[in-house]
Structures are given as C-alpha cells and as structure tokens.
Steps between C-alpha positions, in 0.01 A plus 500: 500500500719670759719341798514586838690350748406535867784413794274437816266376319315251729453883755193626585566813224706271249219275484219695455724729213557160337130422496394848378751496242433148342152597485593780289693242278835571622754267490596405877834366657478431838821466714486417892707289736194460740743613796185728564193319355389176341406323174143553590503826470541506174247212442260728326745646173598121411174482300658788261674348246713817456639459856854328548621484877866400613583439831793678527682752742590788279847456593511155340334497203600454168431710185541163315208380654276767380682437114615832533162643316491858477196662802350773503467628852676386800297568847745418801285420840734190645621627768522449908226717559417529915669758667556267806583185332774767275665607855491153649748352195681767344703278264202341367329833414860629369492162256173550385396876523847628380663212293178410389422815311821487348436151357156638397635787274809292353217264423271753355752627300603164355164438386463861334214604720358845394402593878578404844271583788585485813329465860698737742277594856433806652739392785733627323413865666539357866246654764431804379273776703482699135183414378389495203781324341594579162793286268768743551487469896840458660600089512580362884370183540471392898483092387730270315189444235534837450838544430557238251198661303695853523801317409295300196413839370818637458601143323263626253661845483772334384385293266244692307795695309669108407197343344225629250229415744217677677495488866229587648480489947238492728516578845176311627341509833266231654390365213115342549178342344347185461378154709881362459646769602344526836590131553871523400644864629563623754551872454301768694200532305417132500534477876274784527243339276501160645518660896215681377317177333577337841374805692868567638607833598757659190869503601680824340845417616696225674470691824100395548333872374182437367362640245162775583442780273700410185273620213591218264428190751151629491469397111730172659228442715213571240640276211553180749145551614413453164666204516350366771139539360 
C-alpha cells in the first residue's frame, strides 16, 4: 500500500485529494493547523481506516511522530492561500509560504519520499495583458501571494539537484467544483455562481464591472440552472 502525505489537508483541494485517494486504497496522512479550516472538514475521511491526521503546522512537526516510515509521494498545499489576507500580514505568509516549504522538503526528504508535488498559483505571472498564457511566461507577480509562490519555486530549483526526489509544480488558477466548495471559497468563480443562484449581477473585478458577454458564464449560468431544477 502506498503513503501520501497531504499538508493542508483539512482545504477545500487537500480534502477532496485525500478522499479520492483513500478510495483508491492509498495510504493518507493528513497534516493541517486549522489556521484556515476546521476539524469538520475533514469529518468525512475519518471513516477510512488508512487515513492518519496530525494537527500540526508544518513548521512544527516532528518526523518522530510519523516513526519516520518511508512515503511515497509528498503533495504540499498548506499554505496562506488569499491574495489579500497574504498582503495584509506579510510575516505570516513569509513563515508559512516560504519557511513552510522548506520544512516540507527537509521533511520529505527525511522520510525518503519518491515525489514532491507542489501547489504554486498562476499569480505568479502578475496581471498580464498576454493572453493565452503558457509556463514559460515571464514571472512578475503584482501581490505578496504571488511572490512567495515565485520565490517557493525557485526553493525548488535549488533543491531538486540536493535530493533524489521528483518535484513536480503546479501553477493553479481558481480552482472549483462541488456543494462545499461553493459554501467555503471565496474565489471568483464561486461568487459568480452563488450571485447567479441568488439572481445577483456577476462582479468581474473589484472596481464593480459586471460581467455581459463572457462566453463561459453562459455554461455558468446553464449548469446552476440545472441546479436549481
């Protein structure tokens, strides 16, 4: 049976990886202070019996805890992970954006993990007006978030020449789906869906623009009418 262990665990996509995964017979870990969710949360991957959970900041916890058993994969979502709650305390997204990878890949590496994945964001690229955006698009964050994922990144640069594992990043962007996501988040696309649940006009930017003749709010529009009926 192989390990995982999942930092952020109790997070909307830590969560639902854990519960995909331990249905596929996986071995789950689950580390996750709370500092950004709660115990019920997780309520639903207690009935696995192959799920362990430690609360635990990554910075503080202790490979003897976990026996020191060799994992498999690492997957690395704890993080502070709102762009405005990142700007508004800087040291706290320095301790556990920056520090905490670090303590994420010395841990990794203790345990003889195989492959370490890791959630970066596509604010890494700033405001661009170059659209499409492809992976080797010039880095310029406008947001703190940003820059501590930009600055994560090049941790792993670094690293991936010390250690024998795999890293693996992914740069996501407004991540979506599901009943408990639309109750927790509060990114763009579950504002739009719940405005448009509520019959509220779409809000494109902090500035008030609405939203018109976007092609892809029409399917929005058509899936939450399904949801409706």
């Amino acid at each position: 049976m192989k390990t995982i262990i999942i930092t952020g665990v109790a997070g909307y996509i830590g969560s639902q990886l854990a519960y995909y995964f331990l249905k596929k017979n996986y071995k789950i870990i689950g580390i996750d202070d709370f500092s950004n969710s709660t115990k019920k949360d997780i309520s639903s991957l207690y009935s696995f019996k192959n799920f362990k959970f430690y609360k635990k900041n990554i910075n503080s916890i202790d490979i003897k805890i976990l026996k020191k058993k060799r994992t498999d994969f690492f997957i690395h979502l704890a993080a502070v992970s709102s762009v405005e709650k990142a700007n508004d305390n800087k040291t706290k997204t320095y301790e556990s954006n920056v520090l905490g990878l670090i303590s994420a890949i010395n841990l990794a590496d203790k345990l003889k993990c195989k492959s370490f994945l890791f959630a970066s964001s596509a604010a890494v690229y700033g405001n661009t007006k170059k659209l499409p955006i492809f992976e080797d698009h010039q880095l310029i964050s406008e947001s703190f978030y940003g820059f501590s994922k930009i600055i994560n990144e090049n941790q792993i640069l670094n690293y991936k020449n010390k250690t024998k594992m795999n890293f693996k990043i992914l740069r996501l962007f407004n991540v979506y789906g599901g009943d408990k996501f639309l109750k927790k988040n509060t990114g763009v696309i579950s504002n739009w869906i719940n405005s448009i649940l509520k019959n509220k006009p779409l809000i494109l930017d902090n500035k008030g623009k609405c939203v018109r003749d976007f092609i892809y709010v029409q399917d929005i529009i058509r899936i939450c009418k399904k949801k409706k009926n």
